[in-house]
C-alpha positions in Angstrom: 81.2 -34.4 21.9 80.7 -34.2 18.3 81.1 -37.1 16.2 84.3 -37.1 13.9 84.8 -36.3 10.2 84.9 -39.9 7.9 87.7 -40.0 6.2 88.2 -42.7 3.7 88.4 -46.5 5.2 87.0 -45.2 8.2 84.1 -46.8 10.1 81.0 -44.3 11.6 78.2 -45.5 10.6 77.2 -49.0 11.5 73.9 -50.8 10.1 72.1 -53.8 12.1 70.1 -55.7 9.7 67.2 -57.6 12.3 66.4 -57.1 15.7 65.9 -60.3 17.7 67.6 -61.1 20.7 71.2 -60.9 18.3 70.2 -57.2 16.8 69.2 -55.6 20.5 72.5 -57.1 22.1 74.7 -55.8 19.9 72.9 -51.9 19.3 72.7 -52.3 23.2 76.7 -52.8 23.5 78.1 -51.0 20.3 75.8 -47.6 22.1 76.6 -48.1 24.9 80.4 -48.1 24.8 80.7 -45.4 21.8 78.1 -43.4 21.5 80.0 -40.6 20.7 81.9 -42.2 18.5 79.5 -44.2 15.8 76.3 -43.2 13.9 74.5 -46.5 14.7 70.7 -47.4 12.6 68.7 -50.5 13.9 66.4 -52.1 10.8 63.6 -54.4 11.8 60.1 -55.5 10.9 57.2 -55.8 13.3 56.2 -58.1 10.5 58.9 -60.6 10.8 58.8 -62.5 13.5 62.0 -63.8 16.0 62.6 -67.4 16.6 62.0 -66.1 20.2 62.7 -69.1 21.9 66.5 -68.1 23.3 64.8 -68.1 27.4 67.7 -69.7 28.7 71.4 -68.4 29.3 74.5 -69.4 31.2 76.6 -67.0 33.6 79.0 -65.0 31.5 75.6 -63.0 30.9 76.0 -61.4 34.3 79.4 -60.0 33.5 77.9 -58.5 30.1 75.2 -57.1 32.3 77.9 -55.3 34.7 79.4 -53.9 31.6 76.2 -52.2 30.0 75.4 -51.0 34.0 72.3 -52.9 33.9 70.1 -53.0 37.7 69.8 -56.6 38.1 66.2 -56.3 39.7 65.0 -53.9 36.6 66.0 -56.3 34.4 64.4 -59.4 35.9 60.8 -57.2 36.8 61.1 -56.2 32.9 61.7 -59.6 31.6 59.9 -61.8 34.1 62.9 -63.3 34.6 63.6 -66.2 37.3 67.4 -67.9 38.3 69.0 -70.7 36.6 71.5 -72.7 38.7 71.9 -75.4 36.5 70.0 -78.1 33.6 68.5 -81.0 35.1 69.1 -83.8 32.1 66.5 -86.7 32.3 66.3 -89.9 30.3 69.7 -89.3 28.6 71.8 -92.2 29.3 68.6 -94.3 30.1 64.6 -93.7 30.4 64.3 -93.0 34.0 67.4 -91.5 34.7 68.5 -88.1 35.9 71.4 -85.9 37.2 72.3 -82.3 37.2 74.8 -79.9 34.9 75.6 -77.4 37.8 77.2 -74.1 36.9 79.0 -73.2 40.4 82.7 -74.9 41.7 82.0 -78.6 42.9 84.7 -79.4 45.4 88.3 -78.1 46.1 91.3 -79.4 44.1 94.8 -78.6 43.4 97.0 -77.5 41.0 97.6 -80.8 40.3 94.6 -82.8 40.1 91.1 -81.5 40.1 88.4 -82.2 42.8 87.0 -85.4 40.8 90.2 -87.1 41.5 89.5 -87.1 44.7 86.0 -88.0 44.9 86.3 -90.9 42.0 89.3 -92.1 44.4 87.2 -91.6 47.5 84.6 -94.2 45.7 86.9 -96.5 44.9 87.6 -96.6 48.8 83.8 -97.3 49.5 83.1 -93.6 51.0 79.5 -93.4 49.7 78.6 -90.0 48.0 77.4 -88.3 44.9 79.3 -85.3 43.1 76.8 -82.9 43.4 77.0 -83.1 46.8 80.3 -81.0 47.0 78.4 -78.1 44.7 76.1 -75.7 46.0 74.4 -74.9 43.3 73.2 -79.0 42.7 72.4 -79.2 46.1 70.2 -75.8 46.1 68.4 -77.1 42.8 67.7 -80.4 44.6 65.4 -78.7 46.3 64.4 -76.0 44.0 65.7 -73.3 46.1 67.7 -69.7 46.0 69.1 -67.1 47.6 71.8 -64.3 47.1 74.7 -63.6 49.7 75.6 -66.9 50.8 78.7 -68.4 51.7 79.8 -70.1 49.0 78.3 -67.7 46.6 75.6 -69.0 44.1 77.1 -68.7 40.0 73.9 -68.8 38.0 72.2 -67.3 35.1 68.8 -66.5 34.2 65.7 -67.6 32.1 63.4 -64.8 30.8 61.3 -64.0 28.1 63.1 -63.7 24.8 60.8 -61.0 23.5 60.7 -58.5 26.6 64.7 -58.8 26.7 64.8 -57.6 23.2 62.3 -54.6 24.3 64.4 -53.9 27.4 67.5 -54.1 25.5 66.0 -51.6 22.9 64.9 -49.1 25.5 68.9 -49.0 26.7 70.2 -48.7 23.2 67.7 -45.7 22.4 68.6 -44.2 25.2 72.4 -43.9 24.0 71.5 -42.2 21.0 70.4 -45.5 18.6 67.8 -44.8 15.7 66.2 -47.6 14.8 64.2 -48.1 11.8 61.0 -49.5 11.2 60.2 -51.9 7.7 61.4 -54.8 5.3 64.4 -54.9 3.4 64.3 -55.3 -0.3 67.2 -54.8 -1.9 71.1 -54.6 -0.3 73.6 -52.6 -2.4 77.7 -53.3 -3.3 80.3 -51.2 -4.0 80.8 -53.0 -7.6 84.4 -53.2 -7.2 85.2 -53.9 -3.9 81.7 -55.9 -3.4 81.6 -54.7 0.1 77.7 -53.7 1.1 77.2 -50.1 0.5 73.3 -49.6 1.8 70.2 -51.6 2.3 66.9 -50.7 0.4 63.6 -50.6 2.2 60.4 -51.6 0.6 59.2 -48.1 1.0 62.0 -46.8 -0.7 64.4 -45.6 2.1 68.0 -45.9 1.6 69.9 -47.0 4.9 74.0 -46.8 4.2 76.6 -47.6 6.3 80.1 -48.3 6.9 80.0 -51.7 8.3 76.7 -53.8 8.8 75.7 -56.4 11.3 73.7 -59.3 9.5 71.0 -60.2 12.6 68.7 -61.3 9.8 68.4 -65.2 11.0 69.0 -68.5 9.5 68.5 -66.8 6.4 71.8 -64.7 6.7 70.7 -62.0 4.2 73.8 -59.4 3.9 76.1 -62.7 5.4 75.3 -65.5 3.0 72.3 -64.4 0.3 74.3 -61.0 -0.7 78.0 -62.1 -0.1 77.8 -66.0 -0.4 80.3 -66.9 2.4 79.1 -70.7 2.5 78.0 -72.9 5.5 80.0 -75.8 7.7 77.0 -78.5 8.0 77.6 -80.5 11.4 74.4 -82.6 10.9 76.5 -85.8 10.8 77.0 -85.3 14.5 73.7 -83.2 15.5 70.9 -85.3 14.2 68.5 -83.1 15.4 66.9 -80.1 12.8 63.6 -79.4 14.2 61.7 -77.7 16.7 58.0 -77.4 17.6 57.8 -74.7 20.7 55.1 -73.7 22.5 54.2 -71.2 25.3 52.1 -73.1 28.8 50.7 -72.0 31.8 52.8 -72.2 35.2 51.0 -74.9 36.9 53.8 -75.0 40.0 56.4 -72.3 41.3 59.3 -72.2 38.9 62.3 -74.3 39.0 65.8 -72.8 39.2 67.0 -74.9 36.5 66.7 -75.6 32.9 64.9 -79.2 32.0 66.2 -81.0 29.6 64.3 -84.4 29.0 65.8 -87.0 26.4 62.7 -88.2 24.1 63.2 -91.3 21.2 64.0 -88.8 18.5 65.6 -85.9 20.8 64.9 -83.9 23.7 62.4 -81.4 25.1 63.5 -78.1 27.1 61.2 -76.8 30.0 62.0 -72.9 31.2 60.1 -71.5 33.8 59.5 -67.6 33.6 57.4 -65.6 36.4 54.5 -65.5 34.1 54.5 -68.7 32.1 56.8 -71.9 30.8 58.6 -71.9 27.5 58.6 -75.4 26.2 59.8 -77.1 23.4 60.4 -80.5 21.6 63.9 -80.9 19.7 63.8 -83.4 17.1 65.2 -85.2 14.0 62.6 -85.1 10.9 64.1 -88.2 10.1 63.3 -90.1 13.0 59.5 -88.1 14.0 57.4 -86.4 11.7 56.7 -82.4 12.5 52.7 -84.0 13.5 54.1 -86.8 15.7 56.2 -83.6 17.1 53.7 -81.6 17.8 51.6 -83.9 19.4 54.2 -85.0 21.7 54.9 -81.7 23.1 51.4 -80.8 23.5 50.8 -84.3 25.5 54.3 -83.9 27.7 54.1 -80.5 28.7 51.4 -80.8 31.3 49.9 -77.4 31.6 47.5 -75.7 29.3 49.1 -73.8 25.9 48.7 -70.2 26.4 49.3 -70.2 21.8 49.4 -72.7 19.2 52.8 -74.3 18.8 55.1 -72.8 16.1 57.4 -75.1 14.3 61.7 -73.8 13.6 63.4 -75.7 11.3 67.4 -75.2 11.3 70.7 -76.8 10.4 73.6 -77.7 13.1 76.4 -75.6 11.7 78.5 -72.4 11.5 78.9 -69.8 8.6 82.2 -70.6 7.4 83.6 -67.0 8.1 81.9 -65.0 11.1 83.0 -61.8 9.7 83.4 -61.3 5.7 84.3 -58.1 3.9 82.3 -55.4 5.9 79.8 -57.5 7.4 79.9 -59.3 10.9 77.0 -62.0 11.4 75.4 -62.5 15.0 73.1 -64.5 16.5 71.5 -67.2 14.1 72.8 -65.4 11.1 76.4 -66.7 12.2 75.3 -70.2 13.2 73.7 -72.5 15.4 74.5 -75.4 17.5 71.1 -76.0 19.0 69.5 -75.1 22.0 70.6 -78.1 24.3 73.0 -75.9 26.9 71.6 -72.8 26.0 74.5 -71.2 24.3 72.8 -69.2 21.4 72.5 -65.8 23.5 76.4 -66.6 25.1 77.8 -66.9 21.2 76.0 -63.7 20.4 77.1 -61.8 23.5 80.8 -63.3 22.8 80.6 -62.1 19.5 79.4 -58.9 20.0 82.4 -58.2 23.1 84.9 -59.4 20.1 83.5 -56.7 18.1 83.5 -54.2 20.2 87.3 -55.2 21.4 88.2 -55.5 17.8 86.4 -52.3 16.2 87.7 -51.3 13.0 87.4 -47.4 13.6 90.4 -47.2 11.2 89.4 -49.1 8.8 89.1 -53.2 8.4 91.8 -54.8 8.8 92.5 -58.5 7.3 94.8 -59.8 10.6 91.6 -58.7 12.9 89.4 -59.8 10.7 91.3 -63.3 10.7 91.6 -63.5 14.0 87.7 -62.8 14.4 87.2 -65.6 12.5 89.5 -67.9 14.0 88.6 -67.2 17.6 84.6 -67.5 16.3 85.4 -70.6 14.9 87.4 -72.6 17.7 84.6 -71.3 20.1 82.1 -72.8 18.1 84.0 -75.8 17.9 84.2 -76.4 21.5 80.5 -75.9 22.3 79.5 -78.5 19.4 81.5 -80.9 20.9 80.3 -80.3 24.5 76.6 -80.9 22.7 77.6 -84.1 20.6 78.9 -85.6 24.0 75.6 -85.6 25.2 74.3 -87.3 22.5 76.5 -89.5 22.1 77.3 -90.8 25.4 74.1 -93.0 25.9 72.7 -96.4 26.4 69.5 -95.6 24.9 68.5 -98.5 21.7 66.1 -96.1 19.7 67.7 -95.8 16.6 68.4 -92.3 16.5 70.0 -92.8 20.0 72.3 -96.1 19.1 73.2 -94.0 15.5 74.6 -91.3 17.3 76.6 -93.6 19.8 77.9 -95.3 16.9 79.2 -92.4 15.1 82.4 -91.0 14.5 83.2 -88.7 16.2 85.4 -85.2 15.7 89.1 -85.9 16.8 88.8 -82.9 19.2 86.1 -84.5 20.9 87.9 -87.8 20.8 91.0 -87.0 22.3 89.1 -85.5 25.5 86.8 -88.8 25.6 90.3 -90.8 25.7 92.1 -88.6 28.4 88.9 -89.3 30.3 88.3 -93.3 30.3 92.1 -93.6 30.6 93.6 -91.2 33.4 90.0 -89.8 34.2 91.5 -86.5 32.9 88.9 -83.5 31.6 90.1 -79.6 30.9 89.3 -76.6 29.7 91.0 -74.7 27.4 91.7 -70.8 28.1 89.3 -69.0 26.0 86.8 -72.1 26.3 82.8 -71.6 27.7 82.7 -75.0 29.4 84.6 -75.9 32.4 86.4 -78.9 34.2 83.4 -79.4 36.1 80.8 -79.0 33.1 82.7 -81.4 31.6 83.4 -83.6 34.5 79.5 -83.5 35.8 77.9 -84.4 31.6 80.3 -87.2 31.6 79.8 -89.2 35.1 76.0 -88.2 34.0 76.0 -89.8 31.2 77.5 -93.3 31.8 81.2 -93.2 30.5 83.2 -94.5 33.5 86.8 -92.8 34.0 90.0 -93.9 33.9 92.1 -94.8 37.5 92.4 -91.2 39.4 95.4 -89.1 39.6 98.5 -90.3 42.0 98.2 -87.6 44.3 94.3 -88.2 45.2 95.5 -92.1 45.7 98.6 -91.0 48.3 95.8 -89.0 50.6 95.2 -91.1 53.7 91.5 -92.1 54.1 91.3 -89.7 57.1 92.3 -86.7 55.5 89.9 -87.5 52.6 87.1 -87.9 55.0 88.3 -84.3 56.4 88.5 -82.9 52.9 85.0 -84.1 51.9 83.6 -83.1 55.2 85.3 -79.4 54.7 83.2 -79.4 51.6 79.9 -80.8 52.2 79.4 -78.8 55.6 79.3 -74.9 54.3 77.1 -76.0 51.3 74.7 -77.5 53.9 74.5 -74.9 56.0 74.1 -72.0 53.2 71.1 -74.4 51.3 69.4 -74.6 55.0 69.5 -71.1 54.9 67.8 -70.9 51.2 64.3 -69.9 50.9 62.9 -71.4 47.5 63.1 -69.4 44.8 59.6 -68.3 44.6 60.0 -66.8 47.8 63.0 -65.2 46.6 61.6 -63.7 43.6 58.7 -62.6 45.1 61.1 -60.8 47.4 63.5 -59.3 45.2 62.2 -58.8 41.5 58.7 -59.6 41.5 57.5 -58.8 37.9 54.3 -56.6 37.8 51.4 -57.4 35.1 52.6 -54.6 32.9 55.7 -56.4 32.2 54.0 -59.1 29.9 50.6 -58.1 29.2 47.2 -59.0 30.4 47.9 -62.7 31.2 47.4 -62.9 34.9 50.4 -66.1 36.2 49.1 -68.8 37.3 51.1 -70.3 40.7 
């Protein structure tokens, strides 16, 4: 099919400005679904580095997977990937303290009144057990095991290599017809009276223009904030942290299938196990530890030989105050960032990119869409930031960073869910929002702030049929988990990565 005539206002030719994990996602989906229809150039730098340290995801990525008709075993043997059932969180209300952010269903409720009802009610009646008990996927990563095809079914995500899923995802794009073009940008052009972004200027002199361009350029924003100004929403007075020191280690054990998340004085430090080798990190606030003190930490904590030196990535909590301005849509870290702590950088960017390609201005761009963008951008944003400042502010920790952020105040959206839940134990989700009833239901039990008195209806059950209800529960997930091989098994099964996938470094088990 050949590709239509432009006639004034209307789109054809779309320019991605970076590649990264945000740039390949989006030339990836925009090919994938109109190839015939768009004139799409890729721009990035071998030079420039990515941030690279996105390994972690949560399970909408599976459905954006189905939709691009990507093999779930080629995609884990390409990116080393291993399973992610949920984020183990240790230290966070107290030093020695742990419990588990599950992604699958914990429980069966009603209409009515969720499943916590009726196990904070069965408490209250002495009937000794632990959430996670009712939710396969805490009781799999208990003990560190996986398996597809199980009744209940397992809802998890992955962790991979940052870097090879930008290669894999480039491979897929080219295929659809994608150009992508290799060097630095040095100069973007506007229209002078409309200041909409007419081309982008190479430092060899090549001239790239385009319809409508997708800033992937990083914190730096180039097309989104340094060309067009759009201005930034700074949510450091609820995210204290603004630093990270990463670094790659060794696998000194099988991997885990979940994310660690372990609460230090100043912040946190994430542990992701690939096939090959561990992505670590140390999340701090520069106000409370120094980028040395950082560095040394991480390098002590981690346990297992640095396969490179730790790099440092400095960032601000916040969100570009419009997602999409004029002709130019920002992705990725270019849009905003709320920090790694649930692993929602690669969601946002997938979300964003599924908008876009819902949304596409073939016609022409038009201010209602472009609005609406925006608004939905914004209110999604909003809800993951105050899923993260929960965390960080629900604790009993006395380091001053820790006490500062239980002291603050805190958003009224944030607040309002916090009072529903210590008065009438109530938590929701709203209908376009990432984190559910149980996410929310799991982070706060987890993190020390005790609920309200239980719904009517959990209260009217007679204590048999509650003993029958949790028994209903608990007995399939026991039998599927004694079924469960561990996940290195599993892997080695079903998507075993081969050497040529990262290189010459040989895994260490």
């Amino acid at each position: 099919m050949e590709k239509p005539d432009t006639s004034p206002g209307q789109i054809r030719k779309v320019v991605i400005a970076g590649g990264g994990t945000a740039g390949w996602l989006a030339a990836t989906a925009l090919s994938h679904q109109f190839r015939d229809r768009l004139d799409i150039t890729l721009i990035e730098s071998e030079q420039i580095g990515t941030v690279g340290v996105g390994e972690s995801t949560v399970p909408p990525i599976r459905t954006f997977h189905r939709f691009l008709q990507i093999d779930e075993q080629e995609f884990l043997r390409a990116v080393a990937g291993t399973f992610k059932l949920s984020i183990s969180f240790e230290n966070w209300r107290r030093p020695g303290e742990r419990y588990i952010h599950p992604f699958g269903t914990t429980g069966q409720g009603t209409w009515a009144a969720g499943f916590h009802h009726f196990w904070l009610d069965s408490q209250r009646r002495g009937m000794a057990s632990e959430l996670g008990d009712f939710c396969l996927e805490t009781v799999a990563s208990r003990g560190d095991q996986f398996s597809l095809g199980t009744q209940p079914q397992v809802n998890y995500a992955y962790h991979f290599d940052a870097g090879l899923y930008a290669k894999f995802l480039r491979r897929k794009a080219e295929g659809h017809g994608l150009r992508r073009v290799e060097g630095k940008i040095q100069e973007v052009r506007q229209h002078p009276d409309s200041g909409l972004i007419s081309a982008l200027v190479l430092e060899d002199g090549q001239v790239v223009d385009g319809d409508l361009f997708i800033d992937c350029t990083g914190f730096k924003g180039l097309l989104i904030e340094q060309t067009l100004h759009t201005g930034y929403e700074d949510w450091n007075q609820w995210l204290p942290s603004d630093r990270a020191v990463a670094v790659q280690t060794e696998s000194v054990g099988p991997p885990v299938p979940y994310t660690r998340a372990i609460a230090h004085e100043a912040g946190w430090r994430w542990h992701i196990p690939l096939q090959h080798r561990v992505g670590c990190g140390l999340v701090f606030s520069s106000r409370h530890m120094s980028d040395d003190e950082a560095r040394a930490k991480l390098l002590k904590d981690v346990g297992a030989p640095p396969i490179r030196d730790p790099w440092l990535v400095p960032f601000r909590t916040g969100r570009r105050l419009k997602a999409w301005n004029k002709n130019v849509v920002s992705l990725g870290l270019a849009s905003g960032f709320i920090e790694p702590l649930e692993s929602t950088s690669i969601h946002l960017a997938i979300s964003a990119v599924v908008r876009l390609v819902q949304m596409f201005p073939f016609d022409g761009i038009a201010s209602s869409l472009v609005d609406l963008y925006n608004n939905v951008s914004r209110a999604e944003m909003e809800h993951v930031r105050d899923f993260i400042i929960l965390h960080y502010h629900a604790t009993q920790r006395d380091e001053p960073m820790w006490k500062a952020c239980r002291e603050m105040e805190l958003p009224d959206s944030l607040e309002i869910r916090l009072r529903a839940w210590r008065e009438r134990a109530h938590a929701w989700q709203g209908a376009d929002e990432l984190f559910r009833v149980d996410s929310w239901t799991h982070v706060l039990l987890g993190q020390g702030i005790a609920p309200g008195p239980p719904h009517p209806l959990a209260r009217a059950l007679a204590d048999e049929d509650m003993r029958k209800l949790l028994h209903g529960i608990r007995e399939p997930i026991g039998r599927a988990v004694a079924q469960m091989p561990s996940q290195q098994v599993f892997i080695d099964r079903y998507c075993k990565a081969g050497i040529e996938a990262w290189g010459s470094r040989t895994p260490v088990h």
